[in-house]
N, C-alpha and C positions, 0 to 999 in steps of 0.2 A: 488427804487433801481437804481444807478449810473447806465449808459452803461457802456461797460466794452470799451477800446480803441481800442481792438484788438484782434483778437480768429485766432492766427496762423500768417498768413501774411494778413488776411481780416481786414480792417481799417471798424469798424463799425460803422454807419450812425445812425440807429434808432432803435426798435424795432417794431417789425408788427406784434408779438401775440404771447401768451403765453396761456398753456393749462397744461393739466394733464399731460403730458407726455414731453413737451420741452418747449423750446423758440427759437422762430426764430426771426434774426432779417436783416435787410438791411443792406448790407454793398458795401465794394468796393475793388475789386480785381487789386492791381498794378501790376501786373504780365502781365496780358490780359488788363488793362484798361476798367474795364467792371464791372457795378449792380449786385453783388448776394445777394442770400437769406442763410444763415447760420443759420442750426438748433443744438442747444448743447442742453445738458442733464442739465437740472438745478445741481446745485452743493449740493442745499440741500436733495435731492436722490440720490445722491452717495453714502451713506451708505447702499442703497436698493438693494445687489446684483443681484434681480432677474429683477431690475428693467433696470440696466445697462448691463442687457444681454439683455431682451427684447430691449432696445434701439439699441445693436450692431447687434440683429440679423436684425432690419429694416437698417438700412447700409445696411446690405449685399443684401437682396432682391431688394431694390429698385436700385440700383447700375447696379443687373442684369435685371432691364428692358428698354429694350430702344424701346421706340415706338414715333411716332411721337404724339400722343395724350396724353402721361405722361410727366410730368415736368424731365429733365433730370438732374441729377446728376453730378458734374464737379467733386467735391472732397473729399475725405475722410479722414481725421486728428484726430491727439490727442493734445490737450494745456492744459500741466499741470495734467496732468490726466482727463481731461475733453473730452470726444470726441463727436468729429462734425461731419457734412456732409455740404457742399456745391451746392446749387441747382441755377437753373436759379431764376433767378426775373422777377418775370411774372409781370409785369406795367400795366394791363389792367383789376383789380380789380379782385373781383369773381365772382360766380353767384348768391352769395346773394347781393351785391350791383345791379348787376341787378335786380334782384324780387323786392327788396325795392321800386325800381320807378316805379313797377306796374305789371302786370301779360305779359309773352311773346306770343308772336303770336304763331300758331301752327306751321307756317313753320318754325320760329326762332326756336323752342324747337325742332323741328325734325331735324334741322342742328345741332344742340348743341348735341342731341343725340346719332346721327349717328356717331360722332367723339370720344364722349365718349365712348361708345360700340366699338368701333373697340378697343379701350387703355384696355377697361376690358377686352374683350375677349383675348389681348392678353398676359394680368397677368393670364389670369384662365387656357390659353393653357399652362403656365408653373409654373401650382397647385396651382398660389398665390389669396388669398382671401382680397378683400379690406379692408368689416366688418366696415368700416368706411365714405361710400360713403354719402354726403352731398353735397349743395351748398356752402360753407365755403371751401369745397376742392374738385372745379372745379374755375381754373384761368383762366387767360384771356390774351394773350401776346396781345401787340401793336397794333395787326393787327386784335382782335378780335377774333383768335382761342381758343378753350380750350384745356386743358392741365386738366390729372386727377391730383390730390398730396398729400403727404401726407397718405404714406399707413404703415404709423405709428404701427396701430394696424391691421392690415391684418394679415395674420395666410395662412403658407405654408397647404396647403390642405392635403398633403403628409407626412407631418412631422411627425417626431412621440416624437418631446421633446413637454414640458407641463410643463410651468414654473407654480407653486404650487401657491395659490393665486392668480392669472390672475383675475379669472372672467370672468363673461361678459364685454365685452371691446365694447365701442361703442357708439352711438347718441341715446338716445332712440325715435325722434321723424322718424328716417327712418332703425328704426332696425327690422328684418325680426322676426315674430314670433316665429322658432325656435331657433332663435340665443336670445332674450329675453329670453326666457326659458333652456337658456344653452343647448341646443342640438345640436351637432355635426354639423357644416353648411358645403354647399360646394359651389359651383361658382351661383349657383340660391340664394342666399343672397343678392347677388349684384342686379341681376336681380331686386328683390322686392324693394329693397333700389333707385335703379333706377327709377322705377317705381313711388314711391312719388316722385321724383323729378321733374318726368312729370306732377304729378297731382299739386304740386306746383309751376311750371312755369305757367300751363298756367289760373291756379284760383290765384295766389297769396299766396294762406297761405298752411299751411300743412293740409293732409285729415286730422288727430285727434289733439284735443288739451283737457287739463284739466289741473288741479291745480296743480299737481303731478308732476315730469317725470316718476313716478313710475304709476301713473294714464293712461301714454301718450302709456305704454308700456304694460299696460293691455288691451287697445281698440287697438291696434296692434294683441294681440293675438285673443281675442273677436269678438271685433265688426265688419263685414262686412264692406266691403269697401266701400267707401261716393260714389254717385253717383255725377258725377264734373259737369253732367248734371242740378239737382239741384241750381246748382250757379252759372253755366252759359250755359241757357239752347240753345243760339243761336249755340255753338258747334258743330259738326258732332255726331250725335249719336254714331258714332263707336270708337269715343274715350273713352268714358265710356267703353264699351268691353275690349280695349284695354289693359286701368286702372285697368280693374278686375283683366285679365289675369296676368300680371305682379303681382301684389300683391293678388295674392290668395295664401288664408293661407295656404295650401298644398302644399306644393312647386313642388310636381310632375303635378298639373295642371296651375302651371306656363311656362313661354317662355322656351325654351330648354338653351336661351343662352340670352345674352345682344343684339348679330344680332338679334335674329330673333324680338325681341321688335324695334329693331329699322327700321326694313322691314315692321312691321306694321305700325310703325307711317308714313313713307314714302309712301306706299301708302294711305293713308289718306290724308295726306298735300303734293304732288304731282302728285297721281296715277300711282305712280310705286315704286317697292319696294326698286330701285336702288341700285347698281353694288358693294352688300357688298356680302363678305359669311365668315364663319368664320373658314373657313384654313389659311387664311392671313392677313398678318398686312396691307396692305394699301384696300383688298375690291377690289381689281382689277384682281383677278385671277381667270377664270372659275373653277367651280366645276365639276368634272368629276367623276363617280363611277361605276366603277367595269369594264369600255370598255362599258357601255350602253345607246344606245341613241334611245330617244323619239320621234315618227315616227307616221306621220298623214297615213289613209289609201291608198291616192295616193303617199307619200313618200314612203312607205313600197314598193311598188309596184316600183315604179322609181328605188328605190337601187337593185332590185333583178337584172332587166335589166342591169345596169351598172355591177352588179358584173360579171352577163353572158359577158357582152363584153370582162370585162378585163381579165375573166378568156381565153378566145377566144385570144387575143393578148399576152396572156404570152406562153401559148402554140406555139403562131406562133412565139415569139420572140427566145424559146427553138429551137426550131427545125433548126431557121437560122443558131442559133449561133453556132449548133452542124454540118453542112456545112462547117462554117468557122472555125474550128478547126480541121476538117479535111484536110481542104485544108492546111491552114497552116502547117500541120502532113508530107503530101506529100511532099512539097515544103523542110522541113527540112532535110528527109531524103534521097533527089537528093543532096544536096549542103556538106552534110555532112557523113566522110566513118565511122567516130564511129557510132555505135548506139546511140538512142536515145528511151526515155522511149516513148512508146505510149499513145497520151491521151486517159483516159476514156471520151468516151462519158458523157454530163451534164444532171446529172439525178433529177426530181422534189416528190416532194411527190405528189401523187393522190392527184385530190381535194376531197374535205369534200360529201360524199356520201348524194343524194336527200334522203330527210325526206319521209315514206311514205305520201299517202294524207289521209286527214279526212274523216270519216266518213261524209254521208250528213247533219245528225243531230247535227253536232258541233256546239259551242257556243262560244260566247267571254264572257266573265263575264264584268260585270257592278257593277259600284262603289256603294259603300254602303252608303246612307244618312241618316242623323237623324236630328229632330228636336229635336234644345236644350231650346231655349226660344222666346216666344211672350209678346211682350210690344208697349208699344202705350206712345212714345218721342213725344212732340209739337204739340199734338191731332195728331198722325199718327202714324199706325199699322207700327211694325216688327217683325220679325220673323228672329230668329238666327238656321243655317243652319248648321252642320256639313259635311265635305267629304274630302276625300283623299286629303291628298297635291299635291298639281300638277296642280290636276283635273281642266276641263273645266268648267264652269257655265254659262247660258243665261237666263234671263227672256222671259220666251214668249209669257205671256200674256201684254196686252195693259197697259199702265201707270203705269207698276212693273219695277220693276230696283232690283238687286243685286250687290252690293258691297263685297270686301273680308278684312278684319278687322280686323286678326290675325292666325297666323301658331302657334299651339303647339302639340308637340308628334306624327307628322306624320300625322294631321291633318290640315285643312283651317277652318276657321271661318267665313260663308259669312253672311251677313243680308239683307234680303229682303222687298221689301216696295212696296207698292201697294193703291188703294182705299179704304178703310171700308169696313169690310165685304167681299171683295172680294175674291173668290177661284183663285187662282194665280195657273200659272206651270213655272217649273224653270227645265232647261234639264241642265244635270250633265256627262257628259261624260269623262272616264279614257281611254285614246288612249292605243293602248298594247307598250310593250316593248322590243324592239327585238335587239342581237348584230349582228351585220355584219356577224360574221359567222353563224349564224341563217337564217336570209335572204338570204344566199349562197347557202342553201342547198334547197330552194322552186326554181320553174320557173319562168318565168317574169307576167306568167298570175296567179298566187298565192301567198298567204302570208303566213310566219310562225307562227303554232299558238305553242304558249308556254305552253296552259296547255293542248293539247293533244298530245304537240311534232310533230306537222304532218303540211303536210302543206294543207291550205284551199282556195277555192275561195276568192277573194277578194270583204270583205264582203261591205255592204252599209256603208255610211258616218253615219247613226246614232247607228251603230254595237258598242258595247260597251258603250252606252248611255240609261239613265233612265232618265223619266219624272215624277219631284216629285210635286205630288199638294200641294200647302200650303192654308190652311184658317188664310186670316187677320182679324185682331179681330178688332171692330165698337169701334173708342174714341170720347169721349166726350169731 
């Protein structure tokens, strides 16, 4: 089929792919003097009215997202009855041209990641569902960023139209089980679809393959997920967790979100989970919740002090200033023969009345652990660890190490390693949590405890701390 010479005021150059749903092609904008990518509606589905709605409603969604991690949208046109969209041209290929020349590093795939994830998370903050997340559409500008695209077949979460015939819409080899099976999906689709992406940067191929795509899309819903271990077993063992987690078929013991996958992989391929959270688009704004902050037991004990002084200095500062308004009051009414209104003295609320104290037999509670799994990766024992999110962990026995591997549902994921056989202890401590007006209400020589309301001695350093033994299991 000819190029066509021109779709609007875009003078086209080439075509760069064609699919179910459009064609885009390369062109050049005289306006800006600038490389775009033009996607129209084939003309041969223009007789498909639900199909040219489905096409207008992706305009509109994609239009409304502007993130630095999405391909951004410049234009939106009609030629001839035909309508468009105009996007950047991303010159820096996709992320299957990368794959193609081989499998990515971990830290490569954890940058790739973290950029993506920030762009999903923040289509899913306003209800939009990808459903079509692949390497074919993750690009690549000049300078090696990605960019997500192509959210073609994405689907408002919220929405409540349902163009008749749809189907399943999708990739089947990075489609999430329940979206294969037409069930209702919501931003954890991405997640999973995500999720193969990582396990095919950094082995190269996709976890399933068969003769089918209809085959590809039943071991999606079926078969457990490949351990990436297996084929490349030099890896970090905690990426295989990682890999679960994201693509486990229940999507409620999947990642909460695209961040929290991508705070795994970061610390794995960094050791830290770095400066994302998913209130915001760029990952740089602390998370603050409810006014409460997390307090070692000589902090707790420091802020009660400081609040005793400042409450001591506001009081002395009330008292001046209620001096010098008197004074000034006098002074007014020497100089002056009308009356003058008299100030009221400046009056404070009470401060926040002391909490009684604790009984002596009070307690802090301590976090709750569980053992999830023992496995023995490159002849050496581990043990997968559950505990509060937050929470502190130490190995403290001789030649054990604990690592943290993944956050889901208000939970950590640590794994512990050690010698054969060895009985290991691993201490887990959840510090309390106290807000500032809490702490206001004990002395400087106690701390507030929240679950008896009262305030206590200030307990030891390992007061809300357990010591969990673990037995490592003997590989061969």
């Amino acid at each position: 089929m000819p190029l066509p010479e021109k779709i609007g005021r875009y003078e086209i150059k080439a075509e760069l792919g064609r699919g179910g749903m459009a064609t885009v092609y390369r062109a050049y904008d005289p306006s800006f003097d600038r490389e775009v990518a033009v996607k129209v509606l084939p003309r041969e589905m223009m007789h498909d009215p639900q199909f040219r709605s489905r096409f207008g409603r992706e305009i509109k969604m994609i239009a409304s997202l502007e993130h630095p991690s999405i391909v951004p949208v410049y234009d939106v046109g009609d030629d001839d009855g035909q309508p468009f969209f105009v996007m950047r041209f991303m010159n820096g290929g996709s992320l299957s041209d990368v794959i193609e020349k081989g499998s990515v590093s971990l830290q490569d795939t954890a940058r790739i990641v973290e950029k993506i994830a920030q762009g999903l998370a923040h289509a899913h903050r306003k209800g939009i569902i990808h459903r079509d997340l692949k390497p074919d559409n993750i690009l690549f500008d000049e300078e090696g960023d990605p960019f997500i695209s192509d959210f073609g077949v994405a689907k408002l979460s919220e929405s409540s139209s349902n163009l008749t015939g749809s189907g399943v819409i999708g990739t089947p080899a990075y489609m999430s089980p329940e979206q294969a099976q037409g069930i209702e999906i919501d931003h954890r689709s991405d997640v999973y679809g995500l999720g193969v992406i990582v396990y095919q940067m950094l082995s190269g191929h996709q976890p399933y393959s068969a003769d089918t795509p209809m085959g590809v899309v039943v071991k999606h819903i079926t078969e457990p997920v490949p351990e990436i271990l297996k084929v490349l077993p030099t890896l970090q063992p905690e990426i295989d967790a990682v890999i679960k987690v994201a693509m486990a078929k229940d999507r409620t013991q999947r990642y909460e979100n695209t961040i929290e996958l991508a705070k795994a992989l970061n610390v794995i391929a960094f050791g830290n989970a770095g400066n994302l959270t998913y209130s915001s688009n760029s990952g740089i704004l602390p998370k603050i919740k409810n006014n409460t902050i997390r307090l070692s037991k000589k902090q707790t004990t420091g802020l009660a002090v400081t609040a005793a002084v400042l409450l001591v200095a506001l009081v002395g500062f009330l008292l001046v200033g209620n001096q010098l308004f008197s004074s000034n009051e006098e002074t007014a009414l020497q100089t002056e023969e009308v009356s003058a209104p008299i100030l009221e003295p400046a009056t404070t609320e009470a401060p926040a009345a002391f909490a009684p104290s604790c009984s002596a037999d009070i307690t802090f509670p301590v976090p709750e652990v569980n053992e999830t799994a023992s496995i023995c990766t490159k002849k050496l024992p581990y043990v997968n660890l559950t505990i509060p999110e937050g929470a502190e962990f130490t190995a403290l026995s001789a030649d054990s190490k604990c690592n943290i591997v993944a956050t889901n549902s208000g939970k950590d994921v640590i794994t512990c390693s050690g010698p054969a056989f060895a009985l290991i202890e691993v201490q887990v401590c959840q510090r309390p949590e106290i807000t500032v007006a809490q702490s206001s209400q004990c002395s400087a020589d106690t701390t507030y405890n929240a679950e008896g309301a009262c305030c206590a001695a200030v307990p030891p350093e390992d007061a809300g701390c357990i010591i969990q033994p673990v037995q490592l299991k003997g590989c061969q």
